[in-house]
N, C-alpha and C positions, 0 to 999 in steps of 0.2 A: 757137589752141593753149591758153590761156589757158582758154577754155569748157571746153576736151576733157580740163584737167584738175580744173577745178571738177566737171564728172560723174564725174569717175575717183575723187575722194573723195565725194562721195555716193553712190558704189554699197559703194566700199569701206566708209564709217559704215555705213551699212544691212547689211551683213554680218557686218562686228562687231556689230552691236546685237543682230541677229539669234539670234547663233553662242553672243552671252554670256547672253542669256532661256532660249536651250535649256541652258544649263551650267548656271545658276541652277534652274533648273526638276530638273533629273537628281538635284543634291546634295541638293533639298529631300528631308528626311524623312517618310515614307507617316506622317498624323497616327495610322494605326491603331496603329502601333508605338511609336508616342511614350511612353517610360512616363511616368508620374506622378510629379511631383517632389513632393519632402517638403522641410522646411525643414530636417530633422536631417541635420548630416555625422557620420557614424559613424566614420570613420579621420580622427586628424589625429596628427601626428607629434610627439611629445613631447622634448624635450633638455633638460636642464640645461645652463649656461654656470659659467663659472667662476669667478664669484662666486657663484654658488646659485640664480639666477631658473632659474623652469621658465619654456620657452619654448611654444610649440605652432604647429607648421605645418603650411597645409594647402594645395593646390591653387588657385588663381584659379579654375580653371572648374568647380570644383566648386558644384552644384547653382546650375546657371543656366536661365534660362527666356527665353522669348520670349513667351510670356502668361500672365499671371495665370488664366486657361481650364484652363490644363494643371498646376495645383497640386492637392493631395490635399485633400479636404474641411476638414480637420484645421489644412492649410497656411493656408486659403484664411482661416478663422476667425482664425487668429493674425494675419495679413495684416490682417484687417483693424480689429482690435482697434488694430494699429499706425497706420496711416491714421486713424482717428480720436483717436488718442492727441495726435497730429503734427496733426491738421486737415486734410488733404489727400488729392487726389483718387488713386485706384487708379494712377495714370498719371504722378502727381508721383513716386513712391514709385520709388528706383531700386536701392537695395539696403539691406537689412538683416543687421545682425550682432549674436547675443547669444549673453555668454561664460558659462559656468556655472565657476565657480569657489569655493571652500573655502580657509578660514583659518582654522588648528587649532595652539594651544600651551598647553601647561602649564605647571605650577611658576611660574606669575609673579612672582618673591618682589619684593615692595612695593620701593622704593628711597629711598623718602623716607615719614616719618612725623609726625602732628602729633597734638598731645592727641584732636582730632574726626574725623581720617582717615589713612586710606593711600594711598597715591600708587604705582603701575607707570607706567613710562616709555620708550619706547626709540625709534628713528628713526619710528617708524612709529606706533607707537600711544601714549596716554595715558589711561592709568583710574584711575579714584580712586573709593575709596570710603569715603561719609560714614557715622558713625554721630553721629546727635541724638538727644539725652535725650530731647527733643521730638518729632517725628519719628520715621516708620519711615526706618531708613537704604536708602540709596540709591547707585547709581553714577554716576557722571559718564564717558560715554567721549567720544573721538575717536580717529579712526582718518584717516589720510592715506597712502596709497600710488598711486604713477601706475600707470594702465594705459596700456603702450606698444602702437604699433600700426605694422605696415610693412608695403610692398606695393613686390615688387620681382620681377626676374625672373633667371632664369639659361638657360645653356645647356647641352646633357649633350655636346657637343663645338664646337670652333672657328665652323662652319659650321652645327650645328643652330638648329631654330627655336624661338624665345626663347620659356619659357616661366614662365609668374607665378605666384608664392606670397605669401600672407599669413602672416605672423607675427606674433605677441601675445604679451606676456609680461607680469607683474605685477611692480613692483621691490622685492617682500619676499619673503624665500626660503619664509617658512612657508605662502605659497599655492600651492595646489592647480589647476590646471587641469584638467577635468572635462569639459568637452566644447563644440560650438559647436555655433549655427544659422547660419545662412548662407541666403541668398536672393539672389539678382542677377536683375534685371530684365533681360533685353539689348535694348538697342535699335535699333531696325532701321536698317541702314548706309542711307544715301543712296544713290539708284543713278542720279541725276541733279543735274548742279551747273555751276555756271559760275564764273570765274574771270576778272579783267584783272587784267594786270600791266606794270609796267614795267622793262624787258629790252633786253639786250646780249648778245651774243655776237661771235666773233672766224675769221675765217677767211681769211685773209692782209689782211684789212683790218676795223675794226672797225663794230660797226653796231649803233647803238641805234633805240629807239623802243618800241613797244605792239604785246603780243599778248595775247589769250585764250584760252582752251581752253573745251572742253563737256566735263564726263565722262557716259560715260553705261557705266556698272558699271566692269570694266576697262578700258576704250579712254576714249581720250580723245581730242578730234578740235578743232585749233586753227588758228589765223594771225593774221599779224599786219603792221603796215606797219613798213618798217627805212629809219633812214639810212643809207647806206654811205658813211664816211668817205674811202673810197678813189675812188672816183667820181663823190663828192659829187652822190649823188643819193637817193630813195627807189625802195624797191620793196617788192612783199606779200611774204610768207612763208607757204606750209600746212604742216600736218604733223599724221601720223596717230599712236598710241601705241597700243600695247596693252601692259599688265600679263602679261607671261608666269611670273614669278617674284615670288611675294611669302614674306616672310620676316624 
């Protein structure tokens, strides 16, 4: 009995493995069609909050790749300017993001004054400017404002599937937000792994011990040996899985 159902799960794996190569195979996309990714996102969603930061948000899955092959000439050059900037190999590189932003005010009137300069001040900035007898005058600045950065997701009802956005915002109102590049590497899922663990479960009497699994894409194909407290004894365990709902 035992044999008759050790072959009843290796025909069963072998049909799952089978069933899930041809469903991976269907979804893949014909490379002819593949357009050409660019590193520019053109829509990202602007708000102000209510203190005055502009915020900007955009998509997670906006402009994502699966190889560096499939960039625009254009991309491929900025790619790689970055890689050597960083030191690293095309394959370390897992995503890039760069913000274009603008910082524009007027009428700064001084707020502090000395015989050799003037002084502007506020949370954010500090400039001063020298004049020397000696000396061409000159400015002194610094400037300190945080760039915030988040990565979260939402749902558009109870039961949809979850979806991620990035949002950036600068914490002085008089920036500008202008636009983003964005690049994401994706990296290819595992479609084979293995696992042990140690496991319990309960079915009118309690039973611990060690099981494993195999995934192999969605299914997963496992056993394990159990104590059963109830009859104080061991026994195996099999058991088959497949992924019918992900979400």
């Amino acid at each position: 009995m035992k044999n008759f159902l050790i072959l009843l799960l290796i025909i069963l794996c072998a049909y799952l493995f089978f069933f899930q190569e041809k469903e991976r195979v269907v979804e893949r996309v014909p490379e002819e069609i593949v357009k050409t990714v660019e590193v520019e996102v053109d829509r990202i969603v602007t708000k102000i909050d209510k203190e005055g930061f502009q915020h900007a948000v955009m998509s997670e899955v906006e402009n994502v790749t699966r190889s560096r092959d499939s960039l625009a000439d254009s991309a491929k050059a900025e790619i790689d300017s970055i890689t050597k900037l960083l030191n690293i190999k095309d394959k370390q590189l897992k995503e890039y993001i760069s913000y274009s932003t603008s910082l524009k005010d007027s009428l700064l009137i001084a707020n502090s004054k000395t015989d050799t300069s003037f002084t502007y001040s506020d949370r954010y900035a500090n400039i001063e400017f020298v004049f020397d007898t000696v000396k061409q005058p000159y400015f002194n600045f610094s400037y300190d404002a945080n760039v915030n950065y988040a990565t979260y997701w939402k749902r558009d009802w109870i039961f949809g599937k979850k979806k991620g956005y990035i949002d950036f915002w600068i914490s002085d109102p008089r920036a500008t937000i202008n636009g983003v590049k964005r690049l994401k590497i994706e990296q290819p899922q595992k479609t084979f792994g293995l696992n042990i663990n140690a496991s319990s479960y309960y079915d009118y009497n309690l039973h611990s011990g060690i099981d494993g699994e195999v995934n192999i894409g969605r299914a997963k194909i496992g056993g394990g040996y159990f104590y059963d407290f109830g009859i104080k004894d061991w026994h195996p365990v099999f058991k088959v899985k497949y992924k019918l709902i992900d979400f």
